[in-house]
Wavefront OBJ file of the C-alpha trace (Angstrom):
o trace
v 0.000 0.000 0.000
v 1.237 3.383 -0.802
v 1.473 6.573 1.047
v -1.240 9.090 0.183
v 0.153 12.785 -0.624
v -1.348 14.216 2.156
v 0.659 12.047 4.579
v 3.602 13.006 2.663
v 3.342 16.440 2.893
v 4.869 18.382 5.912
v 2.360 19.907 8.580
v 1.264 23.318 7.844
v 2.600 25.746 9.748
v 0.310 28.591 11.271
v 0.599 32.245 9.549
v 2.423 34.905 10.855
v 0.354 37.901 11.505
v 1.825 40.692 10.057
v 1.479 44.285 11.372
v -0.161 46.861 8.738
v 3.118 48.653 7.470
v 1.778 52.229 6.846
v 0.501 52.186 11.102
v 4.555 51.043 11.570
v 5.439 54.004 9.735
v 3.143 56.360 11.738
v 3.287 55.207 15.451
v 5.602 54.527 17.984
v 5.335 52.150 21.329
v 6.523 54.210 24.288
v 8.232 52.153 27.220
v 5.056 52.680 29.106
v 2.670 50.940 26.089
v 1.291 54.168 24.955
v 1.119 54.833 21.565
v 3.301 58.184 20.057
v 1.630 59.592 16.999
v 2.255 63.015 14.746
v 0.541 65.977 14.480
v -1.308 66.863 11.336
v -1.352 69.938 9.351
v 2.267 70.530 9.004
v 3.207 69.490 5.693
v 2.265 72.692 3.707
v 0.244 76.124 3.262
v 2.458 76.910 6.817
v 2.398 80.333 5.985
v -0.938 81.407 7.025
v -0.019 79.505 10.326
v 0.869 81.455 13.458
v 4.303 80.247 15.139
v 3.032 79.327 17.699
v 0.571 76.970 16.460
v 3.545 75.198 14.254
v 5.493 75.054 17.311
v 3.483 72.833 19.231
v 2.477 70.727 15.980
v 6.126 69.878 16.095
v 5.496 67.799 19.595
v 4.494 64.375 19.466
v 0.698 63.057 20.913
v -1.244 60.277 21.982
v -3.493 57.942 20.620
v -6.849 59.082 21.945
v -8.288 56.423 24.256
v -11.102 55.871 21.328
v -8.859 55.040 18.921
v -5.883 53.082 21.181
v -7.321 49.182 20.380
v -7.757 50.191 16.876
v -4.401 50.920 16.220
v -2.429 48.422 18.796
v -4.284 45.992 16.274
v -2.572 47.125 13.217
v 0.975 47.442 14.714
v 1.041 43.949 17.091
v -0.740 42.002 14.283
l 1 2 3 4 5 6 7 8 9 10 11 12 13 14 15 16 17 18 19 20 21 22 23 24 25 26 27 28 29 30 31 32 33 34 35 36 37 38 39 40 41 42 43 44 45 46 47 48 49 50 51 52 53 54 55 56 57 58 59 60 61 62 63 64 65 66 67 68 69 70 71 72 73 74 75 76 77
Protein backbone atom coordinates (compact mmCIF):
# COMPACT_ATOMS: atom_id res chain seq x y z
CA UNK A 1 0.00 0.00 0.00
CA UNK A 2 1.24 3.38 -0.80
CA UNK A 3 1.47 6.57 1.05
CA UNK A 4 -1.24 9.09 0.18
CA UNK A 5 0.15 12.78 -0.62
CA UNK A 6 -1.35 14.22 2.16
CA UNK A 7 0.66 12.05 4.58
CA UNK A 8 3.60 13.01 2.66
CA UNK A 9 3.34 16.44 2.89
CA UNK A 10 4.87 18.38 5.91
CA UNK A 11 2.36 19.91 8.58
CA UNK A 12 1.26 23.32 7.84
CA UNK A 13 2.60 25.75 9.75
CA UNK A 14 0.31 28.59 11.27
CA UNK A 15 0.60 32.24 9.55
CA UNK A 16 2.42 34.90 10.86
CA UNK A 17 0.35 37.90 11.51
CA UNK A 18 1.83 40.69 10.06
CA UNK A 19 1.48 44.28 11.37
CA UNK A 20 -0.16 46.86 8.74
CA UNK A 21 3.12 48.65 7.47
CA UNK A 22 1.78 52.23 6.85
CA UNK A 23 0.50 52.19 11.10
CA UNK A 24 4.55 51.04 11.57
CA UNK A 25 5.44 54.00 9.73
CA UNK A 26 3.14 56.36 11.74
CA UNK A 27 3.29 55.21 15.45
CA UNK A 28 5.60 54.53 17.98
CA UNK A 29 5.33 52.15 21.33
CA UNK A 30 6.52 54.21 24.29
CA UNK A 31 8.23 52.15 27.22
CA UNK A 32 5.06 52.68 29.11
CA UNK A 33 2.67 50.94 26.09
CA UNK A 34 1.29 54.17 24.95
CA UNK A 35 1.12 54.83 21.56
CA UNK A 36 3.30 58.18 20.06
CA UNK A 37 1.63 59.59 17.00
CA UNK A 38 2.25 63.01 14.75
CA UNK A 39 0.54 65.98 14.48
CA UNK A 40 -1.31 66.86 11.34
CA UNK A 41 -1.35 69.94 9.35
CA UNK A 42 2.27 70.53 9.00
CA UNK A 43 3.21 69.49 5.69
CA UNK A 44 2.26 72.69 3.71
CA UNK A 45 0.24 76.12 3.26
CA UNK A 46 2.46 76.91 6.82
CA UNK A 47 2.40 80.33 5.98
CA UNK A 48 -0.94 81.41 7.02
CA UNK A 49 -0.02 79.51 10.33
CA UNK A 50 0.87 81.46 13.46
CA UNK A 51 4.30 80.25 15.14
CA UNK A 52 3.03 79.33 17.70
CA UNK A 53 0.57 76.97 16.46
CA UNK A 54 3.54 75.20 14.25
CA UNK A 55 5.49 75.05 17.31
CA UNK A 56 3.48 72.83 19.23
CA UNK A 57 2.48 70.73 15.98
CA UNK A 58 6.13 69.88 16.10
CA UNK A 59 5.50 67.80 19.60
CA UNK A 60 4.49 64.37 19.47
CA UNK A 61 0.70 63.06 20.91
CA UNK A 62 -1.24 60.28 21.98
CA UNK A 63 -3.49 57.94 20.62
CA UNK A 64 -6.85 59.08 21.94
CA UNK A 65 -8.29 56.42 24.26
CA UNK A 66 -11.10 55.87 21.33
CA UNK A 67 -8.86 55.04 18.92
CA UNK A 68 -5.88 53.08 21.18
CA UNK A 69 -7.32 49.18 20.38
CA UNK A 70 -7.76 50.19 16.88
CA UNK A 71 -4.40 50.92 16.22
CA UNK A 72 -2.43 48.42 18.80
CA UNK A 73 -4.28 45.99 16.27
CA UNK A 74 -2.57 47.13 13.22
CA UNK A 75 0.97 47.44 14.71
CA UNK A 76 1.04 43.95 17.09
CA UNK A 77 -0.74 42.00 14.28
Amino acid sequence: MGWGVDEMRKPKAKLKLKSKRGAVKRFKLTASGKIKRGHSMKRHILTKKAQGRKRSLRKAGLVSDADLAQVRRMLLG
